[in-house]
N, C-alpha and C positions, 0 to 999 in steps of 0.2 A: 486460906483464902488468898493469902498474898503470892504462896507458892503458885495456885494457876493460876491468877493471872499473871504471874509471869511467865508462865509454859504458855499462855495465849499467844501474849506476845510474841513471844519467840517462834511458836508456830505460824503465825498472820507473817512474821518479816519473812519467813522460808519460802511462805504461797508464794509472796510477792512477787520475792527474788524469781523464784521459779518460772515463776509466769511471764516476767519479764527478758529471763533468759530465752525460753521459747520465744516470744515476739522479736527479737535479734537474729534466733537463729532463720526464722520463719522470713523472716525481711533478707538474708543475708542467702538464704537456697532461691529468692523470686530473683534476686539480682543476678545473681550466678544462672538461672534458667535465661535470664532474656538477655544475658551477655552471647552466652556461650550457646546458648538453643536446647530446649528442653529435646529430653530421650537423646540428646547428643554428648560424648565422653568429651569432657578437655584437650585431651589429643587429637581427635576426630577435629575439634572444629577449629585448635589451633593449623594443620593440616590445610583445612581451608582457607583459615584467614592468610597462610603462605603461601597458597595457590592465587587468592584474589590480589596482593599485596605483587604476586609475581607480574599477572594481566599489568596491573595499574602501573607496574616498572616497564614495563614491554611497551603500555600506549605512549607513555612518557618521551621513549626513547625516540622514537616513531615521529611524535610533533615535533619533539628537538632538532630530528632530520630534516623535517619538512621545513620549518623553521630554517634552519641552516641553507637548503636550498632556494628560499624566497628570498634571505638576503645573500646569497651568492647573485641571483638576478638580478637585485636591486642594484647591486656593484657593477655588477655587466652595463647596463644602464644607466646608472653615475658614471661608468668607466668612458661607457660611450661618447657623454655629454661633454666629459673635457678632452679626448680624444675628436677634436672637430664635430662633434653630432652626428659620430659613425650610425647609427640608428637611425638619425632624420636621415642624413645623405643616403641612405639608402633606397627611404623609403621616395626618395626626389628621383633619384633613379629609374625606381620599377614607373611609377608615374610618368615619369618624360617617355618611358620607351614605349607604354603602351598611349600616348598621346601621340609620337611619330608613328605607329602602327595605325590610328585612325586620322590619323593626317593634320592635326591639329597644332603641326609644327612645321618653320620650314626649314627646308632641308642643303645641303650640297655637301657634296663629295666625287670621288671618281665614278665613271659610266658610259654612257653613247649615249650620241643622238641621233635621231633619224629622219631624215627631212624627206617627205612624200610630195611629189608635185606632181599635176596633172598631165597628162598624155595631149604632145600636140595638138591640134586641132587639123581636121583637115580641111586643108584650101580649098581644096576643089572640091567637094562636098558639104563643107561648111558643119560637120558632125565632130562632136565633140563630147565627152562627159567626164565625170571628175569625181573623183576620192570621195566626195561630197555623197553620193549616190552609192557608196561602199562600205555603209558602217562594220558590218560584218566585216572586211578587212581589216580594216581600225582596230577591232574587239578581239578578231581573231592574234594580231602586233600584241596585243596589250597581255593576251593569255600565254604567249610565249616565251615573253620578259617574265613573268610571273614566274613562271615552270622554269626559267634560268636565276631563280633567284634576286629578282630584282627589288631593293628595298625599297622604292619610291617611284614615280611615274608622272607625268604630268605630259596633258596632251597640250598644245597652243597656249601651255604658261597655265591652265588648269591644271591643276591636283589631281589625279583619279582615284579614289577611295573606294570603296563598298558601297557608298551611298549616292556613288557620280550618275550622271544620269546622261545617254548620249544620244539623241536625237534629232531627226531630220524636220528642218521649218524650212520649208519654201524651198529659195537655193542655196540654203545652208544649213548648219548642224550648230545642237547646240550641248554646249556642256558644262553642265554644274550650272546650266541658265543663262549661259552665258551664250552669245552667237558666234561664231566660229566658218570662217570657207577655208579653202586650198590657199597654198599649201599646208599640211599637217606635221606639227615639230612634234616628234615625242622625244622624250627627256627620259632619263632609267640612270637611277645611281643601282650600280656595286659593281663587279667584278668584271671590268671593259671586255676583256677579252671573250668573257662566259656568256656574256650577252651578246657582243656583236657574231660569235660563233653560232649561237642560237638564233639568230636571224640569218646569216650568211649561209647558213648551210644549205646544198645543193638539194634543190626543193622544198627549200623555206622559204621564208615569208618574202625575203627580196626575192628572191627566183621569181618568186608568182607575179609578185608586184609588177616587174620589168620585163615579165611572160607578157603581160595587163597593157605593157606601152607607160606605166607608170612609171616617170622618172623619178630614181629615189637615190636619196646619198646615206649615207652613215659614217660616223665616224665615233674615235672614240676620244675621251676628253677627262682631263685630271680636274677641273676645278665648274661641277654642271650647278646652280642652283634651282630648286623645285621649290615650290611657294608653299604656302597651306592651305589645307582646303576652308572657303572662306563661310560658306555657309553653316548655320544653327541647324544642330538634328538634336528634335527634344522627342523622346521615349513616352508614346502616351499609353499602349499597351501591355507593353514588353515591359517585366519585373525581374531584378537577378532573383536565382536560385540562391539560395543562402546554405554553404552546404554546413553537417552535423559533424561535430565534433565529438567520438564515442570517447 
């Protein structure tokens, strides 16, 4: 009696064991399945994990570049700021130039000027008419400075812009609103010579002019000043184009 139950014994600690061994082993192959991925060999999926391990060195690499390039900017930028505000001065520059290009500056430099005055009158007939009655000549002066390169313009101390406006009231002209008779100064900065050649030229605008009876001078001059155009132009229609950056 005493002999089996001690083979019992000893039988029950064997199940036990047993049984518990399986549950180890059985917890120890789910681990190993959801490490490594079930139906996949250790090799296979270490394989992989040095393939994804590669990816994630490569993105790595990649931001640290990019990284590296945004504070190179940043320095360019700080660099700027103690080097005078080469970055703001710059941007004061593009601004001032395209404000002289719509006249919202005034101006002087070298150029010509061109003084138009009326055709005597005559005595004995008591007939007369004046530059006043010619805007078309005026317009046609203004487009041939253009076409010689002329940076600024200003007709009787007006600015001419894009936006001037040159019309006849009564017995006289007006421009930029303003009222204006004979004689007609126009003013032109840049390159004296390139301008008065483009007016003097044999069948240019002085030719005509003085074909006309129109007594006209020109000359050229180192030191012209041109005002700015004084009037507000506010944009009620017109919206810039914002161009895409690919």
């Amino acid at each position: 009696m005493g002999y089996k139950m001690k083979r019992f014994k000893e039988l029950s600690a064997l199940i036990l064991v047993s049984i518990f061994l399986g549950l180890i082993l059985s917890i120890h192959f789910k681990t190993v399945n959801k490490t490594v991925g079930e139906g996949v060999m250790p090799t296979q999926r270490a394989q992989q994990l040095a393939a994804e391990l590669k990816k994630v060195q490569s993105d790595r690499e990649s931001l640290i570049n990019r990284v590296s390039e945004l504070e190179t900017k940043i320095e360019q930028y700080e660099k700027s700021e103690v080097d005078k505000n080469v970055y703001a001065e710059n941007l004061y520059k593009d601004a001032m130039k395209y404000r002289m290009l719509a006249g919202y500056v005034d101006l002087e430099g070298e150029g010509i000027v061109l003084e138009i005055n009326d055709p005597p009158v005559d005595l004995q007939f008591g007939l007369g008419y004046t530059i006043v009655d010619e805007l078309d000549l005026i317009l046609q002066v203004i487009s041939m400075l253009n076409a010689a390169d002329a940076e600024a313009i200003s007709i009787n101390d007006q600015r001419y812009t894009s936006f001037t406006e040159i019309v006849r009231a009564g017995n006289h002209i007006e421009i930029n609103g303003v009222s204006n008779s004979s004689p007609i100064v126009i003013k032109a900065i840049g390159n004296p010579s390139t301008l008065e050649s483009a007016l003097s030229i044999k069948g240019g605008m002085i030719w005509y002019l003085r074909n006309l009876d129109y007594v006209v001078h020109i000359r050229q001059d180192k030191n012209i000043s041109i005002p700015r155009y004084r009037k507000v132009k506010d944009f009620i229609y017109a919206t810039p184009i914002e161009e895409v950056v690919n």
